[in-house]
C-alpha positions as CSV (number, residue, x, y, z in Angstrom):
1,X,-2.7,-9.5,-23.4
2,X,-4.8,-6.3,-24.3
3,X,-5.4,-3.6,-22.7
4,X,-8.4,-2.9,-22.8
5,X,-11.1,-4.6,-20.4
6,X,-14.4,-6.2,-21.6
7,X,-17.1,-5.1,-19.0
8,X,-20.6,-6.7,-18.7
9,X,-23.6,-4.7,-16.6
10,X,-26.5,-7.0,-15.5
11,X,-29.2,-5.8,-13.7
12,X,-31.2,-8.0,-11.3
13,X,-33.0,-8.2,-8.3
14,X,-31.3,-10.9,-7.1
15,X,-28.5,-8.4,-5.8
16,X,-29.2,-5.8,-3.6
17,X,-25.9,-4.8,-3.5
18,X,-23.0,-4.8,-6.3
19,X,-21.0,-7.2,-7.1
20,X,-18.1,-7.1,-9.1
21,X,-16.3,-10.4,-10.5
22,X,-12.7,-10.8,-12.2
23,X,-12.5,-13.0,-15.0
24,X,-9.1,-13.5,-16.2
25,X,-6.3,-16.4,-16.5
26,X,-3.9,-15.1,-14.1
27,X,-3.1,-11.8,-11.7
28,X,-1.0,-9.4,-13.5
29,X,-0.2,-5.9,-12.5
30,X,-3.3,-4.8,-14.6
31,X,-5.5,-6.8,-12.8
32,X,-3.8,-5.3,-10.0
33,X,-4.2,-1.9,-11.0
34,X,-7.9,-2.3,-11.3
35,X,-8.8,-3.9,-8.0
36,X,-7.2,-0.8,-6.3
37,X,-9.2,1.5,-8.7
38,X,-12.4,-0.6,-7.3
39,X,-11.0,-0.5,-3.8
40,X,-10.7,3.7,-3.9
41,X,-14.2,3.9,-5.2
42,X,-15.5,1.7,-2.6
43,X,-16.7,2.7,1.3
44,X,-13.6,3.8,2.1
45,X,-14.1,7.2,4.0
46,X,-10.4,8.0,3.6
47,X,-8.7,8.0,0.6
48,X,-6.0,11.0,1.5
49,X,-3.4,11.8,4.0
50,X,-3.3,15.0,5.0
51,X,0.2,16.1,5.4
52,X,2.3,19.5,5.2
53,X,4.9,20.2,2.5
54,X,8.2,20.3,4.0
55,X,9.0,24.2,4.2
56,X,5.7,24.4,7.0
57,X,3.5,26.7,4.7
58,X,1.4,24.8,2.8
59,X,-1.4,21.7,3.3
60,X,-2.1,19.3,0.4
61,X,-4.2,15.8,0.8
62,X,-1.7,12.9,-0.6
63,X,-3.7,10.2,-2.4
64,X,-3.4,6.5,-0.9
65,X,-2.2,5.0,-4.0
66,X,0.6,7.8,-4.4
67,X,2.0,7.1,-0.8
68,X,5.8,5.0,-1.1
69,X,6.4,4.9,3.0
70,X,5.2,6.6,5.8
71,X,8.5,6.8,8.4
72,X,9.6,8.7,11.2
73,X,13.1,10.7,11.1
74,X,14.1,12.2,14.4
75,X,11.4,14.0,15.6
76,X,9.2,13.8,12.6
77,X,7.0,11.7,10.7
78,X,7.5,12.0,6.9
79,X,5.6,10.7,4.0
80,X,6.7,9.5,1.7
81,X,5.9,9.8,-2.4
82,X,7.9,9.3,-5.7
83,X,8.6,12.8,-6.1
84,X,7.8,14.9,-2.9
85,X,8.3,14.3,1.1
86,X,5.7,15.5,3.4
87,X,5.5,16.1,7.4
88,X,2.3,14.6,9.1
89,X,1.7,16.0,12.3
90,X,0.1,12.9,13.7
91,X,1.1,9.5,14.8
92,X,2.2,6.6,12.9
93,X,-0.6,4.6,14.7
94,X,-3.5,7.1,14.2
95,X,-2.3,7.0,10.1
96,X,-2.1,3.2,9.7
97,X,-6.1,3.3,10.9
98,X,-6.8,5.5,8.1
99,X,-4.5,3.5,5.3
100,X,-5.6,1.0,3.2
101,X,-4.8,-2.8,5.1
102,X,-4.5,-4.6,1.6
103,X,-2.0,-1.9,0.5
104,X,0.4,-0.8,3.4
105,X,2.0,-3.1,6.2
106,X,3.8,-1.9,9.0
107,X,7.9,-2.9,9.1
108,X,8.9,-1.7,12.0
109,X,7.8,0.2,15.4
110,X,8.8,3.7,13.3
111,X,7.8,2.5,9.4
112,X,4.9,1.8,7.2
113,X,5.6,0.7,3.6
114,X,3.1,0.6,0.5
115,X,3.3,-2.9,-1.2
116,X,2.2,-1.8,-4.1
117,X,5.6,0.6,-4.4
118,X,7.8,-2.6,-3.2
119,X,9.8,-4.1,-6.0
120,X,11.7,-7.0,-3.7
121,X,11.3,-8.2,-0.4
122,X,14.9,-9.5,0.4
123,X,14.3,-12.7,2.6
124,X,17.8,-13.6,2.6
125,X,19.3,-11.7,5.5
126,X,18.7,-13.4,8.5
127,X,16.9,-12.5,11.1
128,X,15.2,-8.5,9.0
129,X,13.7,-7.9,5.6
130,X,15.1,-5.5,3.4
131,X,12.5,-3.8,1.9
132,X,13.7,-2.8,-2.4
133,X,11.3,0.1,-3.8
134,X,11.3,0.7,-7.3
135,X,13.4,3.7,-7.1
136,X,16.2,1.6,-5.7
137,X,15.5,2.8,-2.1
138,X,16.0,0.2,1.0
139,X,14.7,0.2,4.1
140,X,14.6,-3.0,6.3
141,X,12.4,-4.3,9.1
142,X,13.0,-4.7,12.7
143,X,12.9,-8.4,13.9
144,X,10.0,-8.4,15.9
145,X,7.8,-7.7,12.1
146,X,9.6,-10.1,10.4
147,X,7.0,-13.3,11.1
148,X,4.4,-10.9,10.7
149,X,5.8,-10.1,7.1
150,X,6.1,-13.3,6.2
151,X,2.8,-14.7,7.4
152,X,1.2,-11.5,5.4
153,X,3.5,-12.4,2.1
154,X,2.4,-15.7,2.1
155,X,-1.0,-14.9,2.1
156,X,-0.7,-12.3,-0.8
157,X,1.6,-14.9,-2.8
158,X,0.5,-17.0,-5.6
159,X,2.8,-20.0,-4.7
160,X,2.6,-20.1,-0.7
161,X,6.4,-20.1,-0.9
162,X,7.9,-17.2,1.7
């Protein structure tokens, strides 16, 4: 496959709005890639989290697509990237409203994890889903998400088979 991507403007009145179509033979993690890029430039009105480095001093605005898991530990909720680890003085339900639905999906009452970071979804343990980032990390589910991580598998799947 090449990299590149062959793009075709057409201009017509018949659209008032845009419209963007995917041509391709299958969904790879290119295709992937571009429909978030699409998806960041869209309407969203958030695209960062705002969140506090972990020393207290400083405030940076963490992009969407950099976010691994949003989690709390003791008293505090941390996010989450490849590199760093934040503090967000908020709650885990007012930050799920401002994250992308087609990207993150709640795991537990304490744990939001970004799909596109997953590696594995480990179905095999009965009863929870341990969660395999690409770093190697685990996390797992509590048993009252695991239907609704299923159901929401199956739907992003190819095959149907969850």
């Amino acid at each position: 496959m090449k990299s590149t991507v062959d793009i075709e403007l057409v201009f017509s009145e018949e659209y008032t709005e845009p419209k963007i179509m995917i041509l391709t033979n299958q969904k790879t993690r290119h295709i992937q890639d571009i429909i978030h890029a699409i998806e960041q430039v869209g309407d969203r009105e958030i695209l960062t989290i705002p969140a506090f480095l972990s020393d207290g001093e400083g405030m940076v605005f963490v992009d969407q697509k950099d976010i691994v898991r949003i989690h709390t530990e003791g008293r505090y909720l941390l996010l989450k990237t490849e590199e760093d680890s934040y503090i967000i003085k908020n709650t885990l339900s007012a930050v799920e409203s401002k994250l992308n639905p087609e990207s993150f999906l709640r795991i537990s009452q304490s744990e939001i994890v970004n799909i596109d970071k997953v590696r594995e979804f480990d179905l095999s343990n009965s009863g929870t889903v341990c969660v395999i980032f690409g770093n190697g990390v685990r996390t797992y589910s509590s048993r009252s998400y695991v239907k609704p991580i299923k159901d929401i598998l199956r739907n992003k799947s190819c095959f149907g088979a969850v």
